[in-house]
N, CA, C and O of each residue as an XYZ file, in Angstrom:
624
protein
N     141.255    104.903    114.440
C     141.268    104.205    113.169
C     142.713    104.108    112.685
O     143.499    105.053    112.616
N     142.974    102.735    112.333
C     144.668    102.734    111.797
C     144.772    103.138    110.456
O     145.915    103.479    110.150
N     143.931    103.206    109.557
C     143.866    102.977    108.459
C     143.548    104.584    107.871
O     143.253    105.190    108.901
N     143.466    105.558    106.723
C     142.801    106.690    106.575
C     141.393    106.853    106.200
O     141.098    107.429    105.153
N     140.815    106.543    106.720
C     139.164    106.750    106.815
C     138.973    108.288    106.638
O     139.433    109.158    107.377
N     138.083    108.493    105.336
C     137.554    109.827    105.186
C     135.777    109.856    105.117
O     135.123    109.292    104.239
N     135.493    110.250    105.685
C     133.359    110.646    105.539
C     133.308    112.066    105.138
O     133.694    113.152    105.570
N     132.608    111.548    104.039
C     132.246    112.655    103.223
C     130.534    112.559    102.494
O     130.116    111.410    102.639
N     129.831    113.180    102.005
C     128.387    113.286    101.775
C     128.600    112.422    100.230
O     129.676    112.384     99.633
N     127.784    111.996     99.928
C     127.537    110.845     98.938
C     127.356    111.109     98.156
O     126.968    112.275     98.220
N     127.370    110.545     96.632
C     126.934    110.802     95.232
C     126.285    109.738     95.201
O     126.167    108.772     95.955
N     125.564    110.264     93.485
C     125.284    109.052     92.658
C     125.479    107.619     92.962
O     124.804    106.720     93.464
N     126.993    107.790     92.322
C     127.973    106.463     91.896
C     128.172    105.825     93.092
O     128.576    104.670     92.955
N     127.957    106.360     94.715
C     128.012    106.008     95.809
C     126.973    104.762     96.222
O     127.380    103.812     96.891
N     125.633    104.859     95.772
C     124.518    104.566     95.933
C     124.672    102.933     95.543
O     124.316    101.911     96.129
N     125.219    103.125     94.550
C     125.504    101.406     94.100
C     126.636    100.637     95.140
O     127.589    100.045     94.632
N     126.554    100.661     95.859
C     128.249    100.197     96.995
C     127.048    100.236     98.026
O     127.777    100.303     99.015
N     125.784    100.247     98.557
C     125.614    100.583    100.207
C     124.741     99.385    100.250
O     124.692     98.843    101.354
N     123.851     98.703     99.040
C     123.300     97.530     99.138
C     124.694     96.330     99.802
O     124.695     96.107    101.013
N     125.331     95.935     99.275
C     126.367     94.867    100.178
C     126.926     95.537    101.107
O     127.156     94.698    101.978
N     127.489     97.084    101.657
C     127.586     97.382    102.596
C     126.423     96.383    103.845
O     127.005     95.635    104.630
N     125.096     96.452    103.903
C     124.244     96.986    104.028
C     123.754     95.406    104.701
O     123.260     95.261    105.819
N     124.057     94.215    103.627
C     124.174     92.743    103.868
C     125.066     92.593    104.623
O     124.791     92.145    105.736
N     126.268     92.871    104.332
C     127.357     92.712    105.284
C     127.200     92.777    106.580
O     127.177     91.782    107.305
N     127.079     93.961    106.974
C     126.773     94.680    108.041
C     125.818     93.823    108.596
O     126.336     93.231    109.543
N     124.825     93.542    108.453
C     123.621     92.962    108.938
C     124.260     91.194    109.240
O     123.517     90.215    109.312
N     125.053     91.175    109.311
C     125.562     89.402    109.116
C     126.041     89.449    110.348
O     126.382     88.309    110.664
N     126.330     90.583    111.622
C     126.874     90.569    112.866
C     125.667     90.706    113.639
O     125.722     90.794    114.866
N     124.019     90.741    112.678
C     122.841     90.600    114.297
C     122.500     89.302    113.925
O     122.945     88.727    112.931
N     121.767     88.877    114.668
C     121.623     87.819    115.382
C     120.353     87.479    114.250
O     119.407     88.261    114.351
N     120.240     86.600    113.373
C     119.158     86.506    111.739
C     117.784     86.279    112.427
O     116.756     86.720    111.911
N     117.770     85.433    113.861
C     116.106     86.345    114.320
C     115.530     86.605    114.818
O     114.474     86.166    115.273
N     116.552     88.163    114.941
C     116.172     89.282    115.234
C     115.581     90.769    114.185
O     114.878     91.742    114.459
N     116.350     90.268    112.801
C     116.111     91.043    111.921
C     115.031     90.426    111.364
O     114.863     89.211    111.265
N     113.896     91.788    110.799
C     112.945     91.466    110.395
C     113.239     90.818    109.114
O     112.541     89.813    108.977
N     113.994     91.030    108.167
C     114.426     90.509    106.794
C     116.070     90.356    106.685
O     116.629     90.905    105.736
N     116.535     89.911    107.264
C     118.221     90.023    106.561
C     118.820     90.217    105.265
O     119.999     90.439    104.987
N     117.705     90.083    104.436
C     118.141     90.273    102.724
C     117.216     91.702    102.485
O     116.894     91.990    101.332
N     116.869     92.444    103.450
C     116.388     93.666    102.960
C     117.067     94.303    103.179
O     118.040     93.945    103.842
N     116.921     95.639    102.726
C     118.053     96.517    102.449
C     117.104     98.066    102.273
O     115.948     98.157    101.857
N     118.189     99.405    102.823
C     117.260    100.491    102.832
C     116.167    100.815    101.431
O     116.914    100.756    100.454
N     115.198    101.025    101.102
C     114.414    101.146     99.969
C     114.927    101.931     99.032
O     114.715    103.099     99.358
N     115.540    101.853     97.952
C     116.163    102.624     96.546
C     115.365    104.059     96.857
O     116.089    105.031     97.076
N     113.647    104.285     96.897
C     113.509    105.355     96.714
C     114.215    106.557     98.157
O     114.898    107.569     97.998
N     113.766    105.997     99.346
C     114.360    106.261    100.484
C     116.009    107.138    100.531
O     116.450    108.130    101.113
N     116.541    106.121     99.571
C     118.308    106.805     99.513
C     118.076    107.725     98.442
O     118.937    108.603     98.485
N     117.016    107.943     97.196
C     116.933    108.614     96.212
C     117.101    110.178     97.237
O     117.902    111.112     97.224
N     115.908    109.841     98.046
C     115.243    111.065     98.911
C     116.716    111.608     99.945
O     116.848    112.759    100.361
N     117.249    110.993    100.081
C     117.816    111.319    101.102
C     119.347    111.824    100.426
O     120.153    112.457    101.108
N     119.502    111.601     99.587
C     120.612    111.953     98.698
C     120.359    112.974     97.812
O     121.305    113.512     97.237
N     119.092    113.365     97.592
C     118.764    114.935     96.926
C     118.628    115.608     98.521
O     118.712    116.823     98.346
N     118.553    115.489     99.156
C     118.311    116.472    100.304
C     119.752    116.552    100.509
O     120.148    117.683    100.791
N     120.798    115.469    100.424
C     122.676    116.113    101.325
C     122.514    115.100    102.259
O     123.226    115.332    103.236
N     121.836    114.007    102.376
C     122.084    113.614    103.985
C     122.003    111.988    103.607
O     121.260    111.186    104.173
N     122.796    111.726    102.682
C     123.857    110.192    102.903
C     124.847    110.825    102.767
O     125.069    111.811    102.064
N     125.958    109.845    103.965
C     126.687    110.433    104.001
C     127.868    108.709    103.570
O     127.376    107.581    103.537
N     129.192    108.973    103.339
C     129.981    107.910    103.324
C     131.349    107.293    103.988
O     132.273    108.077    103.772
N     131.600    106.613    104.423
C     133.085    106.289    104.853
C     133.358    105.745    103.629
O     132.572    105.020    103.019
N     135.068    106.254    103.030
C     136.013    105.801    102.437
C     136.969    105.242    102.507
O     137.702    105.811    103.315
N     137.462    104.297    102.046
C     138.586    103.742    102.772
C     139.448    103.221    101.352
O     138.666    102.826    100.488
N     140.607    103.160    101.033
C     141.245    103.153    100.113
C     140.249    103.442     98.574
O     140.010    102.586     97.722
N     139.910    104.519     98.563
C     138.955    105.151     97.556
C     137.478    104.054     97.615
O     136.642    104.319     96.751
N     137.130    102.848     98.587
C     136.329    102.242     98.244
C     135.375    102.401     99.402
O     135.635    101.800    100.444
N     134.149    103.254     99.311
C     132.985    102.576    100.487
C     132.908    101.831    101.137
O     132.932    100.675    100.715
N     132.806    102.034    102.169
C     133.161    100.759    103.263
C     132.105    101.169    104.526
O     131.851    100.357    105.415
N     131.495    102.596    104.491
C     129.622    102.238    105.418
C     129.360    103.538    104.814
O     130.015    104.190    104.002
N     127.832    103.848    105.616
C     126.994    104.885    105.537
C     126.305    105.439    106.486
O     126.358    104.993    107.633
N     125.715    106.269    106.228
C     124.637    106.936    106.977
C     123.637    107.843    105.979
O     123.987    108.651    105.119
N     122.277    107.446    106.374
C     121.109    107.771    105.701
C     120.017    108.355    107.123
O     119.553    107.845    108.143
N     119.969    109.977    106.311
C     118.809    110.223    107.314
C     117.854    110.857    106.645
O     118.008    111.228    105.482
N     116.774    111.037    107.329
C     115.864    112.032    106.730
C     115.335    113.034    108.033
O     115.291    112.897    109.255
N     114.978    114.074    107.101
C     113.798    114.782    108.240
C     113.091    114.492    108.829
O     112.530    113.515    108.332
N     112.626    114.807    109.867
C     111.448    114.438    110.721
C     110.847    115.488    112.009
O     111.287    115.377    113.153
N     109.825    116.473    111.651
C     109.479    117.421    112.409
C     110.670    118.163    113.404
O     110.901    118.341    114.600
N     111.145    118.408    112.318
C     112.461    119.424    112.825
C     113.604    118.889    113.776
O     114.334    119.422    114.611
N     113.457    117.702    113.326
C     114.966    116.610    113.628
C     115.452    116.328    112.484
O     115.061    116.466    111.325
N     116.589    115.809    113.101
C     117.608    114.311    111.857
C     117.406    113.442    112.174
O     118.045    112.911    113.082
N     116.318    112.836    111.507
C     116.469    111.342    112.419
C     117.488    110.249    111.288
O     117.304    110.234    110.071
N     118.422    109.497    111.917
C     119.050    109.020    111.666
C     118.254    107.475    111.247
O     117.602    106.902    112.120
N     118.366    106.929    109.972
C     117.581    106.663    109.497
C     118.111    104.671    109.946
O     117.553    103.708    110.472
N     119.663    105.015    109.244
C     120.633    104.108    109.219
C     121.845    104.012    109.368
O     122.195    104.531    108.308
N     122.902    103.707    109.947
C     124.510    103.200    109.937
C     124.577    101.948    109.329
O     123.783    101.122    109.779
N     125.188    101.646    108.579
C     125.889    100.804    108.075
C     127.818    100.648    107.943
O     128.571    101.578    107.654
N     128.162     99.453    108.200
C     129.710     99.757    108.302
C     130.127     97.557    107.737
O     130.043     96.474    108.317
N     130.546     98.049    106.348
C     130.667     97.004    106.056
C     131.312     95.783    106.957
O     132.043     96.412    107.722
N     131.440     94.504    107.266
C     131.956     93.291    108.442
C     133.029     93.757    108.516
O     133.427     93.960    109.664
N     134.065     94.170    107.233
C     135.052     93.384    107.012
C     136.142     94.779    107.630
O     137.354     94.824    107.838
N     135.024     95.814    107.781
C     135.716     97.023    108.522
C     135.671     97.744    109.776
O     136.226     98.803    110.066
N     134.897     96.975    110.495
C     133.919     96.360    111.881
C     135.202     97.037    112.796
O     136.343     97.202    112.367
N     134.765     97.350    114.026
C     135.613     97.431    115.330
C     136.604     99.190    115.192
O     137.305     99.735    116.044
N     136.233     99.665    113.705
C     137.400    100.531    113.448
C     136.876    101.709    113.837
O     137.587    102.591    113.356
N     136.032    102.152    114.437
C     135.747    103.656    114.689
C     135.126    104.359    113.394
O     135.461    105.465    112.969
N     134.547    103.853    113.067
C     134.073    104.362    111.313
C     132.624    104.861    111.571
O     132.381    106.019    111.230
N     131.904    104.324    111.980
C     130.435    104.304    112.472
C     130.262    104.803    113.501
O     129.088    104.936    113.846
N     131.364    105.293    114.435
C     131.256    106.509    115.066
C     131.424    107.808    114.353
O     130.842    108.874    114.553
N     132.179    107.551    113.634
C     132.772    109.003    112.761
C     131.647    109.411    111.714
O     131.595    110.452    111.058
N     130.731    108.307    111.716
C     129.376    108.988    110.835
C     128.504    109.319    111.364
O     127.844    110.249    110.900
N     128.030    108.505    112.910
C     127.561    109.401    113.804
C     127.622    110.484    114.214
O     126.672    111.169    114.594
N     129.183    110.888    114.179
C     129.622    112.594    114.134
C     129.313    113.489    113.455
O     129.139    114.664    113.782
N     129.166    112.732    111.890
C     128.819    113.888    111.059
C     127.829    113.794    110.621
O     127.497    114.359    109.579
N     127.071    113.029    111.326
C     125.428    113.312    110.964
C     125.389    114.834    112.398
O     125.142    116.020    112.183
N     125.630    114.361    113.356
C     125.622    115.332    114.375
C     126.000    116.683    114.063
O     125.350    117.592    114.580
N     126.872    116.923    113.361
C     127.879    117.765    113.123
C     126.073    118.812    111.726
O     125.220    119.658    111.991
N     126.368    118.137    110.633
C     125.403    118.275    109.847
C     123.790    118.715    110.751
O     122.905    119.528    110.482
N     123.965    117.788    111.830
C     122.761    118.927    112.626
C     122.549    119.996    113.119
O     121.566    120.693    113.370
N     124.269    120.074    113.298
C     124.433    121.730    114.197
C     124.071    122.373    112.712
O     123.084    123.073    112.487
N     124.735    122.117    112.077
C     125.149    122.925    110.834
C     123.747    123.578    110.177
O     123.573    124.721    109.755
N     122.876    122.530    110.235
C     121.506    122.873    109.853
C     120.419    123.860    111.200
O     120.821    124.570    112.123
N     119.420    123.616    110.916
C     118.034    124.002    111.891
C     117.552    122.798    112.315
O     116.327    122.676    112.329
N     118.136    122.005    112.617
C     117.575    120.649    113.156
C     117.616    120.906    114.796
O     118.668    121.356    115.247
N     116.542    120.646    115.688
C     116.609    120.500    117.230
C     117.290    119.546    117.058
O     117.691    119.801    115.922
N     117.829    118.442    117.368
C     118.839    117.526    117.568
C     119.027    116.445    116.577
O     118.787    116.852    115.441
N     119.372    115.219    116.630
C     119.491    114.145    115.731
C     118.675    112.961    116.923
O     118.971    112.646    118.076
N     117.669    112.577    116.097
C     117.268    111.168    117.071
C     117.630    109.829    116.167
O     118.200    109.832    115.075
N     117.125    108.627    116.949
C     117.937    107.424    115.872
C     116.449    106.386    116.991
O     115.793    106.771    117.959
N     116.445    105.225    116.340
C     115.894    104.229    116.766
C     117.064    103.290    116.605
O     117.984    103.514    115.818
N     116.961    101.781    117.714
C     118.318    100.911    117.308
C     117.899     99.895    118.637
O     117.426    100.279    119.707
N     118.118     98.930    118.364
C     118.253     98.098    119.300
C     119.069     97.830    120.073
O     120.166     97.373    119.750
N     118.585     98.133    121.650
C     119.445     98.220    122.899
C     119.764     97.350    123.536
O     120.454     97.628    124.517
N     119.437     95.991    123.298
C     119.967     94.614    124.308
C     121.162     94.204    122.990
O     121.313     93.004    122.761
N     121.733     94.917    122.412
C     123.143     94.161    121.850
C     124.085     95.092    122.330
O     123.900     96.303    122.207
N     125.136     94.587    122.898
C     126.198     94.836    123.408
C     126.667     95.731    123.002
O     127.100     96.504    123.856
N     126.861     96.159    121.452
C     127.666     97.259    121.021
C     126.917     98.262    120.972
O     127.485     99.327    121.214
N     125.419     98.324    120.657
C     124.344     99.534    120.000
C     123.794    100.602    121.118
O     124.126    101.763    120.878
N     123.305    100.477    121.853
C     122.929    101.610    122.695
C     124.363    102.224    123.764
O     124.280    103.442    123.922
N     125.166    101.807    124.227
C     126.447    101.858    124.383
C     126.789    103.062    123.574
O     126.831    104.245    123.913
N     127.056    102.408    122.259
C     128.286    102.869    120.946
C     127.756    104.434    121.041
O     128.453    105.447    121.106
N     126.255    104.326    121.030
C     125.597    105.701    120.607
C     125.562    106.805    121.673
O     125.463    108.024    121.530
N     125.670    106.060    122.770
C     125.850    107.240    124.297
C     127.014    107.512    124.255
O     127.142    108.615    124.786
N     128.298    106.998    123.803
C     129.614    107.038    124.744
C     130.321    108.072    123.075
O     131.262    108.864    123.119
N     129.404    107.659    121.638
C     129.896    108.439    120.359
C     129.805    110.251    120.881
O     130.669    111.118    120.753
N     128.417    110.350    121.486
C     128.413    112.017    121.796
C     129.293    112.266    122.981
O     130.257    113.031    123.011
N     128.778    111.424    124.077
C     129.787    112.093    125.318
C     131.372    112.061    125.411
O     132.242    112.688    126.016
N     131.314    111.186    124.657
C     133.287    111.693    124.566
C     133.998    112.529    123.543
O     135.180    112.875    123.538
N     132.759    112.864    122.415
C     133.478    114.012    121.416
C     132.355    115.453    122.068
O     132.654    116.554    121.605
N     131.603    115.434    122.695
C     130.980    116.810    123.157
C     130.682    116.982    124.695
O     129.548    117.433    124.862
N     131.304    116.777    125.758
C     130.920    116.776    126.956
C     129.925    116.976    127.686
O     129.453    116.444    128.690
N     129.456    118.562    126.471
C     128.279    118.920    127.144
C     126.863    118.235    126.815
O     125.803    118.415    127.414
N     127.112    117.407    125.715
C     125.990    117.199    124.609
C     125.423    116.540    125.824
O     126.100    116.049    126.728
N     123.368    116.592    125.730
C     122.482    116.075    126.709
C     122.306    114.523    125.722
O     122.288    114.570    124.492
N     122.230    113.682    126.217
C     121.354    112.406    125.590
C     120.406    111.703    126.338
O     120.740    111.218    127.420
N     119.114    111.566    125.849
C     118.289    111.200    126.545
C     117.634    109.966    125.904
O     117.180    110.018    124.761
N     117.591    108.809    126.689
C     117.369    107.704    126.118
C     115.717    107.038    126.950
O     115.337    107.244    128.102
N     115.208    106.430    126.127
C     113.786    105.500    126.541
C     114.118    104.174    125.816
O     114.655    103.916    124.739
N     113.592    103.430    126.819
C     114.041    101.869    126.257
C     112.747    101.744    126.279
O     112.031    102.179    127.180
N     112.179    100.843    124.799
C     110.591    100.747    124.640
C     110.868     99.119    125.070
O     112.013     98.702    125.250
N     109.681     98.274    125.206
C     109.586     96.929    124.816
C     109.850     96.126    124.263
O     110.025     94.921    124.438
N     109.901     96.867    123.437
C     109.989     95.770    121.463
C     111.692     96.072    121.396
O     112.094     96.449    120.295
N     112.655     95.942    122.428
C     114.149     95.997    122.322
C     114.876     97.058    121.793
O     116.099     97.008    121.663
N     114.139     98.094    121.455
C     114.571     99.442    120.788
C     114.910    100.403    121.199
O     113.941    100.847    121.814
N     116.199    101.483    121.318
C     116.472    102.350    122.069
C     115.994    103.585    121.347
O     115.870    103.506    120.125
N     115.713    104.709    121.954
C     115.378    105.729    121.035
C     115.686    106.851    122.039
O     115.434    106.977    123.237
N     116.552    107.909    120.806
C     117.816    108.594    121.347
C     118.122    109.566    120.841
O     118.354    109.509    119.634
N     118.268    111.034    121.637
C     118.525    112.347    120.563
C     119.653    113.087    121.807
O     119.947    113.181    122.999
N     119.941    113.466    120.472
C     121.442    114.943    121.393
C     121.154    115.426    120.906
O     120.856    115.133    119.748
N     120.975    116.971    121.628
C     120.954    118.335    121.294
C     122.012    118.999    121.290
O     121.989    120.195    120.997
């Protein structure tokens, strides 16, 4: 990253910045492929996930610029969402929240972090194998490619 990118866990005042994150972001898939392009994670969803500690934020000249939203799930993290606004695209940012959702898993009692994501785009199932194996060597990732174009994916 050229720029000083900091990720740090989210507030309040955060919550209002991840809806246009969120559009943005969504303006680099392919419109149909997404089930809604004008939807956006559910208000109560980030309520939940922001009293638990687990949105997390990239900063970038004091201004939000992506996220990550997870929740529990039978003794995982499942990674709910990444978001990384267009206009900050290509910078290593959305790896670095992948990290610290990971990181936040060790930290916790979570067996690993899983994610759902669609695997026939060039950057997404890629981004997410090559984010663990080049910051943890040992980390296992085990991937299933379903039908419906979706990769689904956990490191322990």
């Amino acid at each position: 990253m050229s720029e000083a990118i900091r990720i740090r866990s989210a507030n309040r005042d955060d919550l209002e910045h991840l809806r246009a994150i969120e559009l943005a972001a969504a303006t680099l898939f392919p419109a149909d492929r997404l089930p809604d392009p004008n939807a956006t994670c559910p208000e109560d969803t980030l309520r939940r996930a922001l009293s638990a500690g687990l949105v997390f934020v990239a900063v970038s000249a004091w201004r939000v610029c992506g996220f990550a939203v997870c929740e529990h799930a039978d003794g995982y993290l499942h990674l709910h969402e990444v978001s990384v606004h267009s206009s900050h695209g290509k910078r290593g940012i959305g790896k670095e929240l992948v990290l610290r959702v990971i990181e936040e898993a060790r930290g916790g009692s979570f067996a690993s972090v899983t994610l759902t994501t669609f695997s026939d785009f060039a950057w997404n199932a890629p981004f997410y194998q090559n984010s663990v194996s080049n910051r943890e060597p040992r980390a296992a990732c085990r991937n299933t490619y379903a039908s419906n174009s979706t990769a689904k994916s956990s490191w322990e």
